[in-house]
N, C-alpha and C positions, 0 to 999 in steps of 0.2 A: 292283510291287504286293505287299504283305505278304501272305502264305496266315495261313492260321486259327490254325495254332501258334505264328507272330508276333505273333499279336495276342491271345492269350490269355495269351503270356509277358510281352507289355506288357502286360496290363490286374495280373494279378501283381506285378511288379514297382514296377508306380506305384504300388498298395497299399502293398506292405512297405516303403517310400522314399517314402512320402506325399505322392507327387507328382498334386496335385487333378487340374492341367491335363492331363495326360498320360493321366492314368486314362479321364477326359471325351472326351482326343482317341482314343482306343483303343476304347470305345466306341462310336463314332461310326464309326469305320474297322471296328469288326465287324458293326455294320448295313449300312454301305456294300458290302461284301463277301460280304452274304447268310447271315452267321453266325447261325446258330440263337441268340437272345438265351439262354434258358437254359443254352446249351454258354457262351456267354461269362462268364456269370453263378456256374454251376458247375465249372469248367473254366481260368477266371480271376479271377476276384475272387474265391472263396471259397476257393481254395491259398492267395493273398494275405493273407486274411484268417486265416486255420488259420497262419501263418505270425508275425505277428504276435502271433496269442495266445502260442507257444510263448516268442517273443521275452520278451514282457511275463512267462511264467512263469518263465524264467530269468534276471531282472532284467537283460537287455540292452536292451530297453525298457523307458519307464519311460507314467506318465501323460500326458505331450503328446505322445509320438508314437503314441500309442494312438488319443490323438483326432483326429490329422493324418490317421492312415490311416484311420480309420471314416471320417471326415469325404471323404476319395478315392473311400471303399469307394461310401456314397451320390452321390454326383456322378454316377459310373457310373449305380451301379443306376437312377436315376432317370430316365438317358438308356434304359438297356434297357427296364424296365418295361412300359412302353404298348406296346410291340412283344412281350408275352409272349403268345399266345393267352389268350383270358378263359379257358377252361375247365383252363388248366395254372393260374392264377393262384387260380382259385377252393379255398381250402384245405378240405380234407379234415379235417383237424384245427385243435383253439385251443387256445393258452398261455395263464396270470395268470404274469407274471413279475413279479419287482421281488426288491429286496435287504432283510433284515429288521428292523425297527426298533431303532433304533440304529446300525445301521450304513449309513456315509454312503458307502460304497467303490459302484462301479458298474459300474467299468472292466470287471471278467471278467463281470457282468449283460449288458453293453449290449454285450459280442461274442458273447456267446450269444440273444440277442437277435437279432444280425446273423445270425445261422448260422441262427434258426427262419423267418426273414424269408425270406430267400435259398430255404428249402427249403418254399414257399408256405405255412407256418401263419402262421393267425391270430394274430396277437400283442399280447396285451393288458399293456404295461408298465403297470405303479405308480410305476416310479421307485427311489429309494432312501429308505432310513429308513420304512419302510411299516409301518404300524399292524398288531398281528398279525392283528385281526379282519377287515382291508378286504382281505388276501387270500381269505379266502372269502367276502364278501361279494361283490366282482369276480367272480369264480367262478358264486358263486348268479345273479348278474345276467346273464353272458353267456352259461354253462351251458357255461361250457372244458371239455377232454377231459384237462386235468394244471394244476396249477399249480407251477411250480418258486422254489421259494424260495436265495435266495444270502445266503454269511455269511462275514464276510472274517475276522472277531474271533470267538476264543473267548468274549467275553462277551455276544456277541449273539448267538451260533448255539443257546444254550438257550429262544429263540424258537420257534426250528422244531419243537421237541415240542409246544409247543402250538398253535403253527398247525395239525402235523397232526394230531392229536387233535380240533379244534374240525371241520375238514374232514370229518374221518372220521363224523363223528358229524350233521356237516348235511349231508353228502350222502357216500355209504357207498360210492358208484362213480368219486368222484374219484381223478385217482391225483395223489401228490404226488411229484415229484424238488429234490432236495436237491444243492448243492454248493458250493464257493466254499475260500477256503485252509486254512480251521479245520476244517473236514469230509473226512472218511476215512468208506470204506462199511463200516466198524463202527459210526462213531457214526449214520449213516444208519439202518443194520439196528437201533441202541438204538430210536430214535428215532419207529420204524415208518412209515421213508417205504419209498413202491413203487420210488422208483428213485435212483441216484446217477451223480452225474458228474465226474468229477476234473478235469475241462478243457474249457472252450469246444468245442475241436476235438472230442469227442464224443458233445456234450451229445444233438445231435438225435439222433440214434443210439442212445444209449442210450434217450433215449424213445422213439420210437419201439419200441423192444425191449420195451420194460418197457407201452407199450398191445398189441401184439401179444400177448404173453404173457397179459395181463388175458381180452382177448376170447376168447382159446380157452380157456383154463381158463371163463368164462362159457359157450362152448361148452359144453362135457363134461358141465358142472351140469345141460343142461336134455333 
């Protein structure tokens, strides 16, 4: 009978080796076994995932096995899911993600995407090639707590000034994060976004950081 660490190194492993089935049966074996589905979820699938992004940044993956393992990654999760307690499930916070017009790339969007997922926010994709204005339109509509914009090309990342500019100006509490291969947190800090991230693996994280930071300084104001 596999113990817990088995099978969170299987749910891992079928990740980074894009093996669907395996991911599926691992899953299924850590419900059977009384695994806390968030310990498998965080614990295994998301090393998994954090694992592949690094891959895909060091060009030892490429785009299809990006999508083999997302595509593992959900298989699981969708088995864990329904067995999350509602009240862990209900998110605290919400994203507008998507990648910015003109650029068609999505790959490092949609594992940061996976990582907000995973860590119960709300997640409002656009997609890719996104209009600069229907990033804060999304926003104005669902009243997200950040929107993060991705930009793989330098000739599309001079978007992002003005997405956040148009943000800042229809709602002055948004916070914007910024990142993707043509972005460095200088052009970020040019650019006046509240936060930046240089890689999937610590996207949530750094926002997370970057709302914490907001709220106490809103603190202190009043």
């Amino acid at each position: 009978m596999p113990c817990q660490e088995d099978i969170l190194t299987a749910l891992t492993q079928a990740v980074i080796k894009f093996r669907e089935k395996d991911c599926k049966d691992a899953a299924r074996k850590a419900l059977d076994q009384g695994v806390d589905p968030m310990i498998a979820v965080n614990h295994g699938l998301m090393p998994g995932m954090k694992k592949v992004g690094i891959l895909f940044d060091t060009n030892e993956y490429f785009v299809p096995e990006v999508m083999l393992s997302t595509d593992a990654f959900y298989a699981a999760f969708e088995i864990l899911r329904p067995h999350i307690p509602k009240k862990r499930q209900e998110s605290e916070l919400s994203i507008v993600i998507g990648s910015i017009q003109g650029d068609i790339h999505d790959i490092g969007k949609n594992l940061v995407k996976i990582m907000f997922e995973a860590e119960g926010w709300e997640v409002h994709d656009l997609g890719r090639d996104v209009p600069l204005e229907q990033f804060v339109e999304k926003h104005l509509e669902v009243k997200s707590d950040v929107i993060a914009i991705s930009a793989m090309m330098t000739t599309t990342m001079m978007g992002m000034k003005k997405v956040i500019a148009l943000a800042k100006k229809e709602s002055p509490e948004c916070l914007v994060m910024v990142g993707g291969a043509s972005v460095t947190r200088e052009i970020a800090d040019l650019f006046g976004a509240d936060g930046y991230a240089r890689s999937s693996g610590v996207a949530v994280a750094e926002c997370r950081k970057m709302v914490k930071q907001y709220h106490t300084f809103k603190q202190k104001l009043k």
